[in-house]
PLY file of the C-alpha trace (Angstrom):
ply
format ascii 1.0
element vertex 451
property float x
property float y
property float z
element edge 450
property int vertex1
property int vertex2
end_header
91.69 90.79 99.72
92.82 88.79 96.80
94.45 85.29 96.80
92.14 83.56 98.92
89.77 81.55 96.99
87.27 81.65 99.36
84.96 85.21 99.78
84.08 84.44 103.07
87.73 83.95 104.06
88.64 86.89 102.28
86.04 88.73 104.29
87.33 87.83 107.70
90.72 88.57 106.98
89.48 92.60 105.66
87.82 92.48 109.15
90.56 91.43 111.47
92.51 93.86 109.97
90.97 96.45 110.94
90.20 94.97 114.24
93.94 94.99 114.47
94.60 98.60 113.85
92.11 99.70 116.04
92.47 97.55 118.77
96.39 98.30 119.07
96.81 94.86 120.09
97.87 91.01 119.28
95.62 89.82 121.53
93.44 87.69 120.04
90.70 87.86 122.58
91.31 92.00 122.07
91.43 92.00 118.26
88.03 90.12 117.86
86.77 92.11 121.13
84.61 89.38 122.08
84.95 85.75 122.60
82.67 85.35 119.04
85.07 87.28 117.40
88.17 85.53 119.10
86.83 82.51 117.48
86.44 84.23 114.22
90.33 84.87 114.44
91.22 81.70 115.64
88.99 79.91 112.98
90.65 82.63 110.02
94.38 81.40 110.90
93.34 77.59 110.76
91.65 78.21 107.93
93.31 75.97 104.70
92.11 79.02 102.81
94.32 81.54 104.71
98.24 82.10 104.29
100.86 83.99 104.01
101.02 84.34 100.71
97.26 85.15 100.41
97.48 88.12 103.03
100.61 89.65 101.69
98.88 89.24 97.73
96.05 91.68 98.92
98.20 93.72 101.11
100.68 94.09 97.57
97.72 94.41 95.57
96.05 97.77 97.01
99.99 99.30 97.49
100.53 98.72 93.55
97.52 100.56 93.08
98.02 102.61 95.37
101.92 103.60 93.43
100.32 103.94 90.37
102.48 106.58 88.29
104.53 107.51 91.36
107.65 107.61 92.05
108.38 104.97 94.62
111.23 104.19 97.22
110.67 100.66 98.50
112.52 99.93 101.29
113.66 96.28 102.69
115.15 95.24 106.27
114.65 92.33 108.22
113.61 91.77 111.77
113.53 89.04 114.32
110.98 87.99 116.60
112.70 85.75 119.44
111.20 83.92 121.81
113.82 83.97 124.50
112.67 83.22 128.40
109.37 82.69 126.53
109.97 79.44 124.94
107.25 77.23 126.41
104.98 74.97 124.27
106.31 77.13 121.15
105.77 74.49 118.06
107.66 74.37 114.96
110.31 77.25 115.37
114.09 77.05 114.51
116.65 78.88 116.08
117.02 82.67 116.59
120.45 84.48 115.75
121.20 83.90 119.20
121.60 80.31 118.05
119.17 78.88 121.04
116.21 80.55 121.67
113.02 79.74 119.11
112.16 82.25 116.58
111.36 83.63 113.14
112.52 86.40 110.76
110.65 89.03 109.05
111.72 90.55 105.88
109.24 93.25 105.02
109.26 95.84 101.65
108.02 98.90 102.64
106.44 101.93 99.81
107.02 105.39 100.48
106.39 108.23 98.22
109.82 109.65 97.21
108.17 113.25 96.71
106.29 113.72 99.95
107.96 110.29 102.08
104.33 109.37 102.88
104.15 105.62 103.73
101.72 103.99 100.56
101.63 100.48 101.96
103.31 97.00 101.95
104.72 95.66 98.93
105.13 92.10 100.43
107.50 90.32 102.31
109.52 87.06 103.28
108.21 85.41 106.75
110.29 82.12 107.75
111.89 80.30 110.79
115.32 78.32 110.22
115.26 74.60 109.86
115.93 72.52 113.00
119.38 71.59 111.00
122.06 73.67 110.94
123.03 74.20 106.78
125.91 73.35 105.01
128.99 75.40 104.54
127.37 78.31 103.73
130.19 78.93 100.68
129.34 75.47 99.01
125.52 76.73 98.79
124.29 78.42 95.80
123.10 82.48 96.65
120.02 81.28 95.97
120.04 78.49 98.91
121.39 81.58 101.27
119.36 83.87 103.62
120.73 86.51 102.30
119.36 85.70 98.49
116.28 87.40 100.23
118.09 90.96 99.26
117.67 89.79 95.60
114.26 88.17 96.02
112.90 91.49 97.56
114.56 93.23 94.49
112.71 91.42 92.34
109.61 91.09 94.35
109.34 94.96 93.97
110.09 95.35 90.54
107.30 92.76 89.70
104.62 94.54 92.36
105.30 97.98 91.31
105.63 97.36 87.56
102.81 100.58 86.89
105.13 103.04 88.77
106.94 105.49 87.37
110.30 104.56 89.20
111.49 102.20 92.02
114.60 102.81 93.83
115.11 99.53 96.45
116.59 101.24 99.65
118.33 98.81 102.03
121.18 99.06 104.99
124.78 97.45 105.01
123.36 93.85 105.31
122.19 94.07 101.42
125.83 94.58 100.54
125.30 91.77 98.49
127.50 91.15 95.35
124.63 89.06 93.72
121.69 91.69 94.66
123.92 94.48 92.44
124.79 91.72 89.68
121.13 90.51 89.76
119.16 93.67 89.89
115.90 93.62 87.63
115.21 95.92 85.04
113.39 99.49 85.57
114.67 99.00 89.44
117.58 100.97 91.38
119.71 100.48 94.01
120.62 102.59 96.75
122.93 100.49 99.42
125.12 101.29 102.56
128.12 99.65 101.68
129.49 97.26 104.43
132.49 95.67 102.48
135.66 97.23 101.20
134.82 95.72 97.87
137.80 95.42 95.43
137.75 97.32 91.89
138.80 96.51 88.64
142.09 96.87 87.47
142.92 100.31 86.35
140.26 101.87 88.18
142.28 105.27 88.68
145.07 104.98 86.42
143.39 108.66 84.90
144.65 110.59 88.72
147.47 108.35 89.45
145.84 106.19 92.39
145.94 102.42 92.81
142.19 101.81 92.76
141.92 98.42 94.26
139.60 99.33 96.54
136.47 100.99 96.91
136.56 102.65 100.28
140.61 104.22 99.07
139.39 105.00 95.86
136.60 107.36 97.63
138.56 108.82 100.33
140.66 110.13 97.68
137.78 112.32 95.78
137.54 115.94 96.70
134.49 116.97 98.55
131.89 117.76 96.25
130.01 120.23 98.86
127.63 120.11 101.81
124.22 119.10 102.30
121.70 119.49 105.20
120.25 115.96 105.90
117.66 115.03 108.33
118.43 111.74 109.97
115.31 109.89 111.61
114.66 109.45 114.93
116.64 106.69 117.06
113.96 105.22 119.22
111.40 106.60 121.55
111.49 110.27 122.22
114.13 110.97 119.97
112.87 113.67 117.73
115.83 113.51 114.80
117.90 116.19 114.29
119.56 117.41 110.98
123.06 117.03 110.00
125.21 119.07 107.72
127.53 116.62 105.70
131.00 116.64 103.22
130.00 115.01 100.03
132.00 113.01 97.93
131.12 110.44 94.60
132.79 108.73 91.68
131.44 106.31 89.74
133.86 102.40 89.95
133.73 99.30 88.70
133.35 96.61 91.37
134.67 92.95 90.39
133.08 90.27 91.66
134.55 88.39 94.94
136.64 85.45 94.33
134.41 82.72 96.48
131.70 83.60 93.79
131.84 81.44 90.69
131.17 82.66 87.77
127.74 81.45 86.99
126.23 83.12 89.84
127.42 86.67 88.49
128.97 88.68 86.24
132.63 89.63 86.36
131.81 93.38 87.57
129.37 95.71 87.75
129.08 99.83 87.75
128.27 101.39 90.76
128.21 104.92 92.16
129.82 105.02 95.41
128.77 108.28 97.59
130.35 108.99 101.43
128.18 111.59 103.55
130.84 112.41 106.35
129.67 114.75 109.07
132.74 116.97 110.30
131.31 118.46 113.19
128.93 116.43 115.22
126.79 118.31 117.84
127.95 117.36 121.25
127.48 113.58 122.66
126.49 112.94 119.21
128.02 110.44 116.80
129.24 111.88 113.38
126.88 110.56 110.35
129.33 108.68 108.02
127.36 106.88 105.27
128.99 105.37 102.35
126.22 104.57 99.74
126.02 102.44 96.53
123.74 102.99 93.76
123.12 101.08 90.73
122.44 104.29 89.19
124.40 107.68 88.02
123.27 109.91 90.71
124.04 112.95 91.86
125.21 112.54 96.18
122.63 114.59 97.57
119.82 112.40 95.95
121.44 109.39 96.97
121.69 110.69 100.65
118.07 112.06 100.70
117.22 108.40 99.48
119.02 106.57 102.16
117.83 108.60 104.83
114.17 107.21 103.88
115.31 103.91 105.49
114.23 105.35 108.91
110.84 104.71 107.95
111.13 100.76 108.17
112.48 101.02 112.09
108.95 102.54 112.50
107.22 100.05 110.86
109.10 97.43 113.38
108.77 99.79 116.25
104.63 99.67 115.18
104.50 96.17 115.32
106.60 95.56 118.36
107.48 97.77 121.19
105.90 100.71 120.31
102.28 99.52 119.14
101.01 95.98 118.45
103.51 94.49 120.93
103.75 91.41 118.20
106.67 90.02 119.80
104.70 89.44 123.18
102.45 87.57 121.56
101.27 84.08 123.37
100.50 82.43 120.19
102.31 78.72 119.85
102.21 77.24 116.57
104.58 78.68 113.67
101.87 77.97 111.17
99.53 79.96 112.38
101.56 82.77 113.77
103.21 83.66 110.45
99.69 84.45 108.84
99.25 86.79 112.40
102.65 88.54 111.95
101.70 88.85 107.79
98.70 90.94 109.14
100.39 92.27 111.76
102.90 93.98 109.00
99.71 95.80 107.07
97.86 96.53 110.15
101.43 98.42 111.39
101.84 100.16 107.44
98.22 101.81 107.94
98.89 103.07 111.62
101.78 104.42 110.22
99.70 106.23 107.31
96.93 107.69 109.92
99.92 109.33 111.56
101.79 110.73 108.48
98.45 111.99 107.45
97.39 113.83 110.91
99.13 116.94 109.71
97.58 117.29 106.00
98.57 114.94 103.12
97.93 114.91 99.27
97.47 111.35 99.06
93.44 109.92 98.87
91.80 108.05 101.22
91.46 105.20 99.62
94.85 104.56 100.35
93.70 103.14 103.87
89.71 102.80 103.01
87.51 100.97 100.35
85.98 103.59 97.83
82.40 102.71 98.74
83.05 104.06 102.54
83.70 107.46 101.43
80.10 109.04 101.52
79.93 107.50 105.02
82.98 109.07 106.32
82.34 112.43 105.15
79.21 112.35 106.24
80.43 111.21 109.89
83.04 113.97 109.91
80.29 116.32 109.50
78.93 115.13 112.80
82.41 115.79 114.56
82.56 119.66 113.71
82.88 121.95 116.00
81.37 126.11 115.80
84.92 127.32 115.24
87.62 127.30 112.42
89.90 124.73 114.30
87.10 122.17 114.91
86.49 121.76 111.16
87.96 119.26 109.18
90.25 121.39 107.05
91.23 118.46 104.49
90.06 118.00 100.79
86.93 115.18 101.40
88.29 112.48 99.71
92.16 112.54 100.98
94.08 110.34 103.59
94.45 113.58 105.60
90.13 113.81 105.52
90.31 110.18 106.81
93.00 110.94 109.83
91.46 113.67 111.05
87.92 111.76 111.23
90.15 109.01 112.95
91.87 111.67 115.65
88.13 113.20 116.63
86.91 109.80 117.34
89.59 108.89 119.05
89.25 112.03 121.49
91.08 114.82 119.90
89.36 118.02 120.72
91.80 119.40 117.78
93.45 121.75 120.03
96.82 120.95 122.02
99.45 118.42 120.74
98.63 116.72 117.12
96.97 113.05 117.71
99.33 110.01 118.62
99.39 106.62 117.23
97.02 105.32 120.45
94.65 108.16 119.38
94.37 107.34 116.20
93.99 103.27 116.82
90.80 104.51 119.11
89.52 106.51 116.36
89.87 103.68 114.23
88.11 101.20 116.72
85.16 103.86 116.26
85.18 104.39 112.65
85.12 100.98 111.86
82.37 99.94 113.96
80.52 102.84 112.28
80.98 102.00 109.08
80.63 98.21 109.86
76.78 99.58 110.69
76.82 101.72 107.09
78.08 97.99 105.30
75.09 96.37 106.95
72.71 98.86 106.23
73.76 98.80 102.11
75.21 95.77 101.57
78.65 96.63 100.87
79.99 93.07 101.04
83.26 91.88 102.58
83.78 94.03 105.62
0 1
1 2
2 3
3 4
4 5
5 6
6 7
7 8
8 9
9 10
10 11
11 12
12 13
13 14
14 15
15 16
16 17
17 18
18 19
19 20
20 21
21 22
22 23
23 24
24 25
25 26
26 27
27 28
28 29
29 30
30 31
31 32
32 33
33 34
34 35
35 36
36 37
37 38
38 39
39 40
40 41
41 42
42 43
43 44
44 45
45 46
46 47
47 48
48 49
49 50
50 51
51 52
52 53
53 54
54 55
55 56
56 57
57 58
58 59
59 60
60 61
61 62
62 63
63 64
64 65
65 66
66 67
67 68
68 69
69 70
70 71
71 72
72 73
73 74
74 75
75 76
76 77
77 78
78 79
79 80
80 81
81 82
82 83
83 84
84 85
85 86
86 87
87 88
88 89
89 90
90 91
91 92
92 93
93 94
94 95
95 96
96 97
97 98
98 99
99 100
100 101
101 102
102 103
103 104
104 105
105 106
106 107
107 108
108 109
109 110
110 111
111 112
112 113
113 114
114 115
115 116
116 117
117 118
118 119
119 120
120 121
121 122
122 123
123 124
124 125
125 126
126 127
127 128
128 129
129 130
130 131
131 132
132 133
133 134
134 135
135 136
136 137
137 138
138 139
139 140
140 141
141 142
142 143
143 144
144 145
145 146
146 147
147 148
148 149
149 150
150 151
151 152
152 153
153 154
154 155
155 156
156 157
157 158
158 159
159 160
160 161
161 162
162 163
163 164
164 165
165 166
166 167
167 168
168 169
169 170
170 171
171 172
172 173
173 174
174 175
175 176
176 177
177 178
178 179
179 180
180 181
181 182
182 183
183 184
184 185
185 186
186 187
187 188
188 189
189 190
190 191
191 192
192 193
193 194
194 195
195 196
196 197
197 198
198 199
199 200
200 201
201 202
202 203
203 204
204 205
205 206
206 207
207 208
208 209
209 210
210 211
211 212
212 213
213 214
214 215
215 216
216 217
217 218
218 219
219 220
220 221
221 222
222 223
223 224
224 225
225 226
226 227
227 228
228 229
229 230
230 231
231 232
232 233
233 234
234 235
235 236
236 237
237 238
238 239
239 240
240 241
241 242
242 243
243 244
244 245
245 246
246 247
247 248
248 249
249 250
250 251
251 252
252 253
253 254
254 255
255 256
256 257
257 258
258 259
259 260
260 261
261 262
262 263
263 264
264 265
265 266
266 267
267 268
268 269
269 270
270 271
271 272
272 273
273 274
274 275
275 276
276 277
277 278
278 279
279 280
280 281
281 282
282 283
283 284
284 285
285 286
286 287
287 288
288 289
289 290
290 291
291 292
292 293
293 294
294 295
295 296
296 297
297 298
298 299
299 300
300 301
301 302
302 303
303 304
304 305
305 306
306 307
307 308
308 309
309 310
310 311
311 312
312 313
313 314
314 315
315 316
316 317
317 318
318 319
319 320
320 321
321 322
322 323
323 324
324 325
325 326
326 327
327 328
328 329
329 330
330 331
331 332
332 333
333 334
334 335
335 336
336 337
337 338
338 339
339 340
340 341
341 342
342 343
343 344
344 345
345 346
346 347
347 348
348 349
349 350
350 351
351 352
352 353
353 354
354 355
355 356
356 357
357 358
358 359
359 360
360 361
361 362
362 363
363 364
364 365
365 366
366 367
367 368
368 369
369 370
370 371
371 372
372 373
373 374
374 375
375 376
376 377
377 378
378 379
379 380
380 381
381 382
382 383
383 384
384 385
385 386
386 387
387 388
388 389
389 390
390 391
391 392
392 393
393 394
394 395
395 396
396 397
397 398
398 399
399 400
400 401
401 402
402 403
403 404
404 405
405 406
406 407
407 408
408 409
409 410
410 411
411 412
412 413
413 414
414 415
415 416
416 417
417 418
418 419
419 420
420 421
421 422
422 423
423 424
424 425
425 426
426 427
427 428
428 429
429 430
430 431
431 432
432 433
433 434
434 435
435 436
436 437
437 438
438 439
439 440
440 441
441 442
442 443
443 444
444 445
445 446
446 447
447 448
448 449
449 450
């Protein structure tokens, strides 16, 4: 991994990753899986060599080339870890948003493929904990001096990381509704936004159909519905499967002025926005109605904007990987903030290649490099050769060098007898455990350096 200025230090960190995908665990004494490798971990987060930065640069570093030419949607959220009934010894922590309990915020920028909505890897992210004091007036500070100028900052983070793709369309929830993240937007990067604020327009907005125009949500409501479309919404948590929602469409393109507390060298006056509402009319019982209104920097037609948005879902899964549903991050017993931001920046890439072995369980176009270093792939095909069965469901069906080759490998270690139910995220961290003690014994044997 790049950025560390040390090879050895780079080594350990490509190694407890993968200890941390296959062990399914934050654990330390787990991840190393013995107490010589629980003092490798230990001795990689104290390490002056190791940080943040450094882990996220060689996580951001394969995912650029990894978008290469693609077209990209890179989505941003935040998340908390909190501390709460668990606050004992904890060292260097601010305050949660529950204003009391120690914590720390992640702010992650997740790549998916906009053509098949496979998961390509993490573009970086912002890790912090608040200060002890409580900031100014938050409307004497600059945007920049704001937690929310992280919106803009992960704008600009991905339009730097994923210069060599062919497009990148930022996808974010109602908490980017930021009037400096449209303003600020870089170059070659879109916007697509769930609007939070009943933003005011400029003057004249409608004057062409008679309507006031002074603001956006009125302005909208008045459009007629531009058709239907069938959208599939994500699932909601554990055991919820999705389901798919027919929607009313409606769009215009307004001119949104900048809010008054803003002063004028933080933004421009206004900026150009397309403003789509996906409104379901008939919700399936004990279900609530989709209503979604978007904002995009761009002129696009509703039904892209609303198959973009939907792609948000796939962030809750890279939280529900680290956290409940996987690495159980936020249980961790770790103390100090220090080094427990490097463990939650590897904690984010471990969770982003789970969610890959999964996506690819069922056959995907993407290689496997995506998840594996080039010079393992004769050793991998040459293990799945070993895992093949007599008949035409126990072979691997997958092209050799794909992401799809690599996940089923992954599921037969694991204990997939490739019959039954497709492999789960548990399977597929055993498999993983397997495979890379396998090809830690190929590395030794050649010399493939850094494992």
């Amino acid at each position: 991994m790049a950025g560390f200025g040390d090879v050895r230090v780079a080594g350990r960190s490509e190694w407890m990753m993968d200890q941390l995908v296959s062990s399914g665990s934050c654990v330390l004494r787990k991840v190393g899986g013995d107490r010589a490798g629980e003092m490798a971990c230990h001795r990689f987060l104290s390490s002056p060599h190791s940080s943040v930065a450094a882990i996220l640069s060689g996580l951001a570093a394969r995912t650029a080339a990894v978008c290469a030419g693609r077209h990209v949607i890179c989505i941003q959220d935040t998340s908390e870890i909190n501390f709460k009934n668990r606050a004992a010894n904890r060292r260097g922590f601010g305050c949660g948003a529950d204003g009391t309990s120690p914590a720390f915020f992640l702010h992650p920028l997740l790549a998916v493929d906009a053509e098949d909505e496979a998961v390509l890897g993490l573009v970086g992210a912002e890790i912090w904990t608040r200060p002890p004091v409580k900031a100014g007036d938050r409307r004497r500070r600059a945007p920049s001096d704001k937690e929310s100028g992280r919106w803009l900052s992960g704008a600009r983070c991905a339009g730097e990381g994923l210069a060599g793709a062919a497009s990148v369309t930022v996808v974010a929830d109602r908490e980017s509704d930021v009037y400096t993240l449209f303003a600020g937007k870089p170059e070659g990067v879109e916007l697509v936004v769930r609007a939070r604020h009943d933003r005011g327009l400029a003057d004249g907005e409608n004057e062409a159909d008679g309507a006031d125009g002074r603001r956006l949500f009125e302005a909208l409501a008045a459009e007629p519905a531009q058709g239907r479309s069938v959208v599939k919404v994500g699932p909601r948590g554990p055991g919820d499967k999705g389901r798919e929602a027919t929607v009313e469409l409606r769009a215009r393109r307004v001119r949104i002025v900048r809010p008054s507390r803003l002063k004028k060298a933080h933004a421009a006056e206004m900026v150009e926005m397309t403003v789509v509402e996906a409104r379901e009319p008939d919700p399936p019982a004990g279900k609530a109605a989709l209503h979604w209104r978007l904002l995009s920097s761009a002129d696009i037609a509703p039904q892209r904007a609303v198959q973009l948005y939907r792609l948000r879902w796939r962030i809750e899964q890279l939280f529900r990987t680290c956290k409940s549903d996987g690495l159980r991050f936020d249980e961790t017993q770790m103390h100090d903030a220090g080094r427990l931001m490097k463990f939650a920046a590897m904690a984010l890439g471990a969770a982003a290649r789970i969610m890959q072995l999964v996506d690819a369980r069922d056959g995907s176009r993407r290689p496997a490099t995506d998840a594996l270093d080039a010079g393992f792939l004769p050793a991998f095909q040459a293990i799945s050769k070993t895992l093949e069965g007599n008949t035409e469901r126990q072979k691997n069906p997958h092209p050799a060098d794909s992401l799809a080759f690599l996940a089923w490998v992954c599921a037969r270690l694991g204990g997939w007898n490739c019959y039954y139910k497709p492999p789960g995220p548990k399977t597929m961290k055993t498999g993983w455990q397997t495979l890379a003690a396998q090809l830690t014994g190929f590395a030794l044997a050649t010399n493939i350096e850094n494992v």
